[in-house]
ChimeraX commands (.cxc) that place a marker at each C-alpha (Angstrom):
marker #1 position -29.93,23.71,-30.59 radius 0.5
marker #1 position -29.51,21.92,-33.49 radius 0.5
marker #1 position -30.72,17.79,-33.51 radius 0.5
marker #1 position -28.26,15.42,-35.44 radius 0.5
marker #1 position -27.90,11.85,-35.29 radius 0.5
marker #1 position -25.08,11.97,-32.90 radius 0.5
marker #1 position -27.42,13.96,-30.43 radius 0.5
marker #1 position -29.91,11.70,-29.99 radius 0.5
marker #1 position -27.66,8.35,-30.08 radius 0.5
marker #1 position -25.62,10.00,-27.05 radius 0.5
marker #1 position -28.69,10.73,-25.49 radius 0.5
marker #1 position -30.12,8.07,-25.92 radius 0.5
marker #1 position -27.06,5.95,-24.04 radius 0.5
marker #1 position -27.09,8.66,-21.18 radius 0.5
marker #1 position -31.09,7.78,-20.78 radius 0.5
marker #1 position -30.25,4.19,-20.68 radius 0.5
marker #1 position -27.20,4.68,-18.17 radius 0.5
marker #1 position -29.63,6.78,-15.55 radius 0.5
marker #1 position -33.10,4.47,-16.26 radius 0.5
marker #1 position -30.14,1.63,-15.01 radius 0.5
marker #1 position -28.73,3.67,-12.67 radius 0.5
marker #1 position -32.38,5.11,-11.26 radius 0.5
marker #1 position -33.44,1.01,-11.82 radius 0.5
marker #1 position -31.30,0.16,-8.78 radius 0.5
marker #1 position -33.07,2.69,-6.70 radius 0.5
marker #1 position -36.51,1.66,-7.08 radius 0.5
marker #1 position -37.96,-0.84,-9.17 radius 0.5
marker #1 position -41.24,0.97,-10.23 radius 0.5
marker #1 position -40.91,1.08,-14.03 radius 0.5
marker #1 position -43.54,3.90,-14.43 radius 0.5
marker #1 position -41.25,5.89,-12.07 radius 0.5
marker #1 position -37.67,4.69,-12.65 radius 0.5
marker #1 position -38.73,5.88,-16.36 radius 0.5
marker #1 position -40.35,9.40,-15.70 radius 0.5
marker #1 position -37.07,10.18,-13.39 radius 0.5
marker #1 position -34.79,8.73,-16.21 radius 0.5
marker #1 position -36.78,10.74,-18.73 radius 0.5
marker #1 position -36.21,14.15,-16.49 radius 0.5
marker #1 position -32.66,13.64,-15.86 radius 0.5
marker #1 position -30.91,12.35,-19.22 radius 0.5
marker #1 position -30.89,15.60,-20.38 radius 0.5
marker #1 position -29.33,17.39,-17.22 radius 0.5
marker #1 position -26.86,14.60,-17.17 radius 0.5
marker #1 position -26.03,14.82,-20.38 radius 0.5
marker #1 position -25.55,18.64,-20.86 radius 0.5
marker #1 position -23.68,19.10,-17.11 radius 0.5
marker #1 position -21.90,15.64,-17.29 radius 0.5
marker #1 position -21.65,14.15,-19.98 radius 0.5
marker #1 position -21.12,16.95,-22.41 radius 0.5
marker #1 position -18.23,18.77,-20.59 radius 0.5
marker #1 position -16.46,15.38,-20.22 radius 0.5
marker #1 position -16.69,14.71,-23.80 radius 0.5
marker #1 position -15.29,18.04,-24.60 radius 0.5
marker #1 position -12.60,17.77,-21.88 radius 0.5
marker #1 position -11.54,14.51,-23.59 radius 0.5
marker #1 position -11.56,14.66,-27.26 radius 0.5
marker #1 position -10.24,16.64,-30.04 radius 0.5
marker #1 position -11.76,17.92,-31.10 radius 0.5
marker #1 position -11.44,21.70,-32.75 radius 0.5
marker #1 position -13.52,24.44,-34.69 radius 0.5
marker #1 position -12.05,24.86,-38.28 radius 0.5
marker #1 position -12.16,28.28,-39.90 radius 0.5
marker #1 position -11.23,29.21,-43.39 radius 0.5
marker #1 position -7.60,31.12,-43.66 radius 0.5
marker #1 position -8.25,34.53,-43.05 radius 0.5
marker #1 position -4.85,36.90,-42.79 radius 0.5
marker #1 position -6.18,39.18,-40.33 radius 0.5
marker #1 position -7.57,36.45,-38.14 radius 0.5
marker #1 position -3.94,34.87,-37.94 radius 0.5
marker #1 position -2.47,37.95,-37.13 radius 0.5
marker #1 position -5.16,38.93,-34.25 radius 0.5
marker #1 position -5.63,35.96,-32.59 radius 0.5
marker #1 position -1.99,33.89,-32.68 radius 0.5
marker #1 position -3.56,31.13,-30.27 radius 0.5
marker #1 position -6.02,30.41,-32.76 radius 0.5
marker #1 position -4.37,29.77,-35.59 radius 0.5
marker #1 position -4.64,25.74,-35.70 radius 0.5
marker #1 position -7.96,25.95,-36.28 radius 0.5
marker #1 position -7.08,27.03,-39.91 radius 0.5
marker #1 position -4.10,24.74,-40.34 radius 0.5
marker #1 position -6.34,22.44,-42.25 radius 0.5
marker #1 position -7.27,24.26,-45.38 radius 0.5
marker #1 position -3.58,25.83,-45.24 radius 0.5
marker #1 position -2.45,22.12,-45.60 radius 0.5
marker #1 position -5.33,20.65,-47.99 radius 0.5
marker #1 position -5.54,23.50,-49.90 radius 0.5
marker #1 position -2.03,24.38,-50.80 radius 0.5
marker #1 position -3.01,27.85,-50.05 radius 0.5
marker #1 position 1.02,28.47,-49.64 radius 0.5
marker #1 position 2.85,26.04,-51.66 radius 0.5
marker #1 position 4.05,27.99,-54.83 radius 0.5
marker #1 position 4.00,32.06,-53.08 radius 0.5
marker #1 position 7.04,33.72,-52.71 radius 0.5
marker #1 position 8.24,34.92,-49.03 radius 0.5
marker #1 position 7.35,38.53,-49.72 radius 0.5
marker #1 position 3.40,37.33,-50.41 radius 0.5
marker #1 position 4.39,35.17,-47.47 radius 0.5
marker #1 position 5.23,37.78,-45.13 radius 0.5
marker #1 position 1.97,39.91,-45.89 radius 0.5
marker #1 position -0.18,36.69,-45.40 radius 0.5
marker #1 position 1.52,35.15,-41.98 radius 0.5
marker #1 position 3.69,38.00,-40.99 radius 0.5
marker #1 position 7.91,37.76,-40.42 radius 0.5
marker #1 position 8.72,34.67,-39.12 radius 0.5
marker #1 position 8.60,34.12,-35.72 radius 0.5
marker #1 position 11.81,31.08,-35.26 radius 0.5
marker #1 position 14.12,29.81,-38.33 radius 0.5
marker #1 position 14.44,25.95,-38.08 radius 0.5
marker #1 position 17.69,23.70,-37.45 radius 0.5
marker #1 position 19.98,23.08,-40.98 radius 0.5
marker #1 position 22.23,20.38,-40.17 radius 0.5
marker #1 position 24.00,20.94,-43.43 radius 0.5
marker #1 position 24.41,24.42,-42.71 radius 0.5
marker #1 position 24.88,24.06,-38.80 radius 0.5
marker #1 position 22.86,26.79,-38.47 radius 0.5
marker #1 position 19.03,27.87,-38.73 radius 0.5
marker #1 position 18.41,28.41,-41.63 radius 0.5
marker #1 position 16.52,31.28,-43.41 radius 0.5
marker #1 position 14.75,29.60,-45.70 radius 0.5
marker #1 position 12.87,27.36,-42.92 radius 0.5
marker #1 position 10.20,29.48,-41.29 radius 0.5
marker #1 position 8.20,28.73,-38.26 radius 0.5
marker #1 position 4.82,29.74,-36.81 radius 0.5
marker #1 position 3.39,29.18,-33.57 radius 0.5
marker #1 position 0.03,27.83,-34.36 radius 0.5
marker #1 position -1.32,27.87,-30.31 radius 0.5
marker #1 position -2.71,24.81,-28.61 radius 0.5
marker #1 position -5.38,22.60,-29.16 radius 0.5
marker #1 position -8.19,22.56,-26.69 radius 0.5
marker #1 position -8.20,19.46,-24.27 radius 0.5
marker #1 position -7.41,17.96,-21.52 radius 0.5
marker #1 position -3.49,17.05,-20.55 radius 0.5
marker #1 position -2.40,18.94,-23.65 radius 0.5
marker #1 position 0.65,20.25,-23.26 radius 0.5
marker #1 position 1.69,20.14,-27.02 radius 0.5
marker #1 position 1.75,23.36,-29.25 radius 0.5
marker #1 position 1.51,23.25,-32.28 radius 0.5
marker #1 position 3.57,24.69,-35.26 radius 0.5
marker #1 position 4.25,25.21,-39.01 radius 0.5
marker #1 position 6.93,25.19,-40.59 radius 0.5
marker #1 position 7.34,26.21,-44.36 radius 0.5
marker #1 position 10.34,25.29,-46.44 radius 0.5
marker #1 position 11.41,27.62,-48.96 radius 0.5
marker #1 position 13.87,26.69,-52.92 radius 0.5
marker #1 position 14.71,29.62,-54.70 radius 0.5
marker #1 position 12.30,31.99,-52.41 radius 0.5
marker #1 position 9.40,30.18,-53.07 radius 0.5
marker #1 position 7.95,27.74,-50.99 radius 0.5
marker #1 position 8.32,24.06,-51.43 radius 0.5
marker #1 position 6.50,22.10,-48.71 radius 0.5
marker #1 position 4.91,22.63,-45.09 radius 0.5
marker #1 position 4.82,20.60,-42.41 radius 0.5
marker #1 position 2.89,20.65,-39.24 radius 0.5
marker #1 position 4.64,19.52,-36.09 radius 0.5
marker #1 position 4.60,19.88,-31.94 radius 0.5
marker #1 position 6.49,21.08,-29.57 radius 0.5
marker #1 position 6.15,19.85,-25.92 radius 0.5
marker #1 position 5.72,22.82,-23.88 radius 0.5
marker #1 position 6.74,22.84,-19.71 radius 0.5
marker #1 position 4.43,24.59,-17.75 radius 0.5
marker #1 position 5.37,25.48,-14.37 radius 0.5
marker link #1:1,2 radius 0.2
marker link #1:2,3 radius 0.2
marker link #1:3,4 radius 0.2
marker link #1:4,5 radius 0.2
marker link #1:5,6 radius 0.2
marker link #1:6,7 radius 0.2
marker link #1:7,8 radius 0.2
marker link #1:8,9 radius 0.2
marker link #1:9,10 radius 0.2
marker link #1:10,11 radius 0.2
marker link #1:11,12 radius 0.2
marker link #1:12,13 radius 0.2
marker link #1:13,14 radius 0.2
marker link #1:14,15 radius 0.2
marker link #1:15,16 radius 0.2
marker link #1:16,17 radius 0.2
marker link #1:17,18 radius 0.2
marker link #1:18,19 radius 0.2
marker link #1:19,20 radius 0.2
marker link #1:20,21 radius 0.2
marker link #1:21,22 radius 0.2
marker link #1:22,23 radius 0.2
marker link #1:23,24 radius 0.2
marker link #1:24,25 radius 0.2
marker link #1:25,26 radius 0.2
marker link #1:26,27 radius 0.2
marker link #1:27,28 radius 0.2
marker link #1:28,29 radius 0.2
marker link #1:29,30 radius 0.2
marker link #1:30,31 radius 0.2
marker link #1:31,32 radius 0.2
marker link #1:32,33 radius 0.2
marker link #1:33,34 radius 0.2
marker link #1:34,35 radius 0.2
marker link #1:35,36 radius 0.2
marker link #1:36,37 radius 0.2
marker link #1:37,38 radius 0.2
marker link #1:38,39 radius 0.2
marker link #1:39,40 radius 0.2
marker link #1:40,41 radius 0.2
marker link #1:41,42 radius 0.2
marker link #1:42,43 radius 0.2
marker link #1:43,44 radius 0.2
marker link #1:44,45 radius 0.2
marker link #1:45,46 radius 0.2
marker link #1:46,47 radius 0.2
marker link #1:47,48 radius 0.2
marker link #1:48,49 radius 0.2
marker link #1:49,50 radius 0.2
marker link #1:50,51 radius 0.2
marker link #1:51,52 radius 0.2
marker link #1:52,53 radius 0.2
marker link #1:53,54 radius 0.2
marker link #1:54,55 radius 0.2
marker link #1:55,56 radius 0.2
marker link #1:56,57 radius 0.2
marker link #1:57,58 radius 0.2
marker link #1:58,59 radius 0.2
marker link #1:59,60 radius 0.2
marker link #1:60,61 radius 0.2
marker link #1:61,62 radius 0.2
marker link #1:62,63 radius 0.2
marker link #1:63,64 radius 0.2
marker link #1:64,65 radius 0.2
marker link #1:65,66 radius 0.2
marker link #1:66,67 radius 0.2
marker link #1:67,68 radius 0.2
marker link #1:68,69 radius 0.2
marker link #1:69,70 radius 0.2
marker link #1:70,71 radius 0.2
marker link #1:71,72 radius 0.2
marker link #1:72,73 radius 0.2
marker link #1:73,74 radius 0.2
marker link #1:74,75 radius 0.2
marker link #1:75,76 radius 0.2
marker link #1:76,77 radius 0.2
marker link #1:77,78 radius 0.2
marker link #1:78,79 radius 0.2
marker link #1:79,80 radius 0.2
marker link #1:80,81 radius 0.2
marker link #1:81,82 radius 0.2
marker link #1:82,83 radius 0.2
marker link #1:83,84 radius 0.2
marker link #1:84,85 radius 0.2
marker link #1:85,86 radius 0.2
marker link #1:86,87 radius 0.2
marker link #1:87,88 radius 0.2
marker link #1:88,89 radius 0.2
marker link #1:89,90 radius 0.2
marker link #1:90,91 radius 0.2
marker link #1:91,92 radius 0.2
marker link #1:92,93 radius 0.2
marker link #1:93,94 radius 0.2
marker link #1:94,95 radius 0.2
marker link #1:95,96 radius 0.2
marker link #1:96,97 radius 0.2
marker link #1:97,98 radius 0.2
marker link #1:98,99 radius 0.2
marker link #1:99,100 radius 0.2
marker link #1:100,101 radius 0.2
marker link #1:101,102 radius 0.2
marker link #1:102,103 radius 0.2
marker link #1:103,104 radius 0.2
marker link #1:104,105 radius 0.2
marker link #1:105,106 radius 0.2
marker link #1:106,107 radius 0.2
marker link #1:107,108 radius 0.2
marker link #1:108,109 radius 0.2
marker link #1:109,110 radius 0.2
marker link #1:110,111 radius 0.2
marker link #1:111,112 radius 0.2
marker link #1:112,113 radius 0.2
marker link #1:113,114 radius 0.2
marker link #1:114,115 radius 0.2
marker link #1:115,116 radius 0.2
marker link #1:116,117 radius 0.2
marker link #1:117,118 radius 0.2
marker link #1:118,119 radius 0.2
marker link #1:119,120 radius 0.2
marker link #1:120,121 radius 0.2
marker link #1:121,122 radius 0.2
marker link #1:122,123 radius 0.2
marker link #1:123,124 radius 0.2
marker link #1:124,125 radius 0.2
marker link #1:125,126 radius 0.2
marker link #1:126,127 radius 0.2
marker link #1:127,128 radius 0.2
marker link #1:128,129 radius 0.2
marker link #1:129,130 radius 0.2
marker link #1:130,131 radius 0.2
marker link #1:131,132 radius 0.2
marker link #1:132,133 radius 0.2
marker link #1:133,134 radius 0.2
marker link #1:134,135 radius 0.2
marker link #1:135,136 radius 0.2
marker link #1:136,137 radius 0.2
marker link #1:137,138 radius 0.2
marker link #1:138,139 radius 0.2
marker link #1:139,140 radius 0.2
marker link #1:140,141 radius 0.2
marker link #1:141,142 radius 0.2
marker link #1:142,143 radius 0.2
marker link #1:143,144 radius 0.2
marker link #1:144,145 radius 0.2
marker link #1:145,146 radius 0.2
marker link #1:146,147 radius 0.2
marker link #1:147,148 radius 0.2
marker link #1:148,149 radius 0.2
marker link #1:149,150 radius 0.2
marker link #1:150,151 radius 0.2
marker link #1:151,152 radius 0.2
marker link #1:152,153 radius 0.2
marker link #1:153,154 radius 0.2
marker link #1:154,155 radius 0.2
marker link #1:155,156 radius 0.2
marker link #1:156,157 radius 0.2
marker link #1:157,158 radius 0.2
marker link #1:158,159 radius 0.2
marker link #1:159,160 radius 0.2
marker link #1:160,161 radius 0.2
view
């Protein structure tokens, strides 16, 4: 386990929450603070942890990897980032494009053409881990003159049943 700042400021407040909590109990400092001292840390790791992960968004980032995206397709927003920051696509043309990401999996909505359009690709990127989510994520690349133009990220509200 490694010890960062964050760490030991969270545990810190889950100490103080059970020495309050345990204070109510009994008000023998010398015990109230050995009792506090064993159970931050199981409170923290098997309550307070797993409800901070439930709740937040947080996400593991990977570097773009083409055999990564095609393997694991509900993984693939956790290298959306350096796609986006990096302009790893802007400027390729759809045939390096299809060898990186694969054929396109949906064509976006043209309302000037009334039709999807084939120069608007879309990839499921998965879901994001947390609680209540029900949005997945996607990426769409526009394409001029077979090369592509811009990206955009965007979410879909999925219906589970």
């Amino acid at each position: 386990m490694i010890v960062t700042p964050l760490l030991v400021f969270f545990l810190v407040i889950v100490f103080i929450a059970v020495w309050l909590f345990v204070n109510t109990i009994d008000k023998r400092k010398w015990l109230t603070f050995l009792v506090s001292l064993l159970l931050a840390p199981v409170v923290y790791f098997y309550m307070f942890y797993p409800m901070l992960n439930i709740f937040s968004s947080y996400h593991h980032e990977k570097h773009f990897n083409a055999k990564a995206w095609e393997d694991q397709p509900k993984l693939r927003y956790e290298m959306t980032d350096q796609i986006i920051n990096n302009n790893i696509l802007i400027g390729k043309q759809k045939s390096a494009i299809k060898t990186l990401l694969g054929k396109p999996e949906w064509f976006s909505w043209d309302p000037s053409l009334k039709a999807n359009s084939e120069n608007k690709w879309n990839y499921n990127l998965g879901f994001k881990p947390g609680a209540f989510n029900n949005l997945q994520e996607c990426l769409e690349l526009n394409f001029v003159n077979n090369t592509v133009k811009s990206i955009r990220l965007y979410q879909l509200e999925k219906k589970f049943e």
